[in-house]
N, C-alpha and C positions, 0 to 999 in steps of 0.2 A: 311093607316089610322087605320084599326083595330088593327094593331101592336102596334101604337102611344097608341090608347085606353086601349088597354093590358098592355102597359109598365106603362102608367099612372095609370090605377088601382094597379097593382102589386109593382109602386113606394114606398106608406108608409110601405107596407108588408117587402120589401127590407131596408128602411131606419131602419125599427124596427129590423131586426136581426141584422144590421149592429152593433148598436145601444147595444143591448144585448150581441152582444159576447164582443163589448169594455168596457162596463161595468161587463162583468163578468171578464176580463183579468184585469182591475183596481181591483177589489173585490179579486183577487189573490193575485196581487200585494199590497192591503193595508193588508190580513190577513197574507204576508208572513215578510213586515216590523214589523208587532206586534210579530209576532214568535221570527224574528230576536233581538227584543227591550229587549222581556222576555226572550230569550237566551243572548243578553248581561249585564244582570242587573243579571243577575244569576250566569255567567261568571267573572261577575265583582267585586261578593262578595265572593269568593275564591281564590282571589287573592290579594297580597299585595301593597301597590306603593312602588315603589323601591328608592324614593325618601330618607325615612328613618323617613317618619312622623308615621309611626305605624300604618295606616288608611287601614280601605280595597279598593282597585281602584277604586268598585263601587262609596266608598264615601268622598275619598279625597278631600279635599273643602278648603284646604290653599292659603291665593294669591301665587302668584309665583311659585308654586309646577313646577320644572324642567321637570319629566316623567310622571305625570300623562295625558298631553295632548295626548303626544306619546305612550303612552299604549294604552289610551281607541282608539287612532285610528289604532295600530296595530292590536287591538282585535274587534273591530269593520271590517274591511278588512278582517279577516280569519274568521269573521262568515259568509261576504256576500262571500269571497268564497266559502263556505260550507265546510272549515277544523271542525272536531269531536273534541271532548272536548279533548281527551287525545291529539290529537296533538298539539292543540293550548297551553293546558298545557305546555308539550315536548317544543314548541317553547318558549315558554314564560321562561321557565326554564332555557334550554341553554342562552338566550340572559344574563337574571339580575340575574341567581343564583336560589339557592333551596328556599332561603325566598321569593319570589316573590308570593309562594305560600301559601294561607291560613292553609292548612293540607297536610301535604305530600303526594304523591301519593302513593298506596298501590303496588307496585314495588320490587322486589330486596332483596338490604338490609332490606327495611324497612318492609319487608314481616315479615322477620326473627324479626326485634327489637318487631314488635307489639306481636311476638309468644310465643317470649325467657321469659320473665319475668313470666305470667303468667305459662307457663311450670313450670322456676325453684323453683316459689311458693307453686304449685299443688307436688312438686317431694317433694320439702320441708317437706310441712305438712304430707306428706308420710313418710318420712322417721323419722320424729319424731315422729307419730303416731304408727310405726312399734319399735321403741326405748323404748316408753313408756310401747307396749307390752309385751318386753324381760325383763323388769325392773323388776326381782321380789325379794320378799326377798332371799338372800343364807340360804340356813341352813348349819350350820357350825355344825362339828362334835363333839360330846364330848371325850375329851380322857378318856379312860379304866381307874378305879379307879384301883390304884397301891397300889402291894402286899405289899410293902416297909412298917415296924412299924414304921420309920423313918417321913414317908412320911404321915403316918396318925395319929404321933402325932400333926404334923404340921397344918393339916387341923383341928383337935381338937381344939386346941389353938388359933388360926382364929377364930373359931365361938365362941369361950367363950368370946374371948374378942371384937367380933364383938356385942354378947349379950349382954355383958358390958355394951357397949359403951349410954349415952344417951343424947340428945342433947338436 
């Protein structure tokens, strides 16, 4: 009989944590669909639909669109997995190709393409900066005025008739 009395009191105490833990495992489970909602709205606007309407996944909205249904539920599926952005990337890639993706992934080749230009810009304005330096006037020699009477009647005559001359 005292046990019954015990169990009785102790009853709402039990139904309350009972109570409490399932609504804290609900309260996980609704702030982990929001995670998951704002990871694929996030996910879904770096990538393209591979349909060929120009749109990004997030927002494809044409009737009929062929792959957007099967995108957003392949990428919906690898987030409840818990695959990382760069893998679902990687998957998404292999399946529809490199456009699939809104910006290319910073990878590889494309390490090198984002590097190369401004490189050969910077070398550029280097090398024309150091060209502009070198640039200077030459002084050019004069040749020795020559013993020749010959030679400085000639230059006489030049200048008389250079003095001559009026325009």
């Amino acid at each position: 009989m005292r046990l019954a009395l015990r169990v009785r009191s102790l009853l709402p105490l039990i139904l309350a944590a009972v109570f409490a833990v399932m609504g804290a495992q609900a309260a996980d489970t609704a702030s982990d669909a929001a995670a998951n909602n704002a990871r694929f709205d996030k996910l879904g606007h770096h990538m393209m639909c591979a349909c060929g309407c120009n749109q990004l996944l997030g927002e494809c909205n044409h009737m009929g669109c062929p792959d957007s249904p099967g995108m957003r539920t392949k990428l919906a599926a690898a987030i409840t997995r818990g695959d990382d952005d760069n893998t679902i990337f990687h998957a998404f890639q292999d399946e529809y190709g490199a456009t699939v993706l809104a910006a290319p992934m910073f990878t590889g080749l494309n390490r090198f393409s984002w590097f190369l230009p401004p490189l050969v810009l910077l070398i550029g304005i280097a090398g024309v900066f150091l060209l502009v330096r070198r640039w200077r006037p030459q002084v050019a020699a004069m040749p020795a005025r020559s013993a020749d009477p010959r030679t400085r009647a000639l230059v006489q005559r030049v200048r008389r008739e250079i003095e001559g001359d009026t325009l």
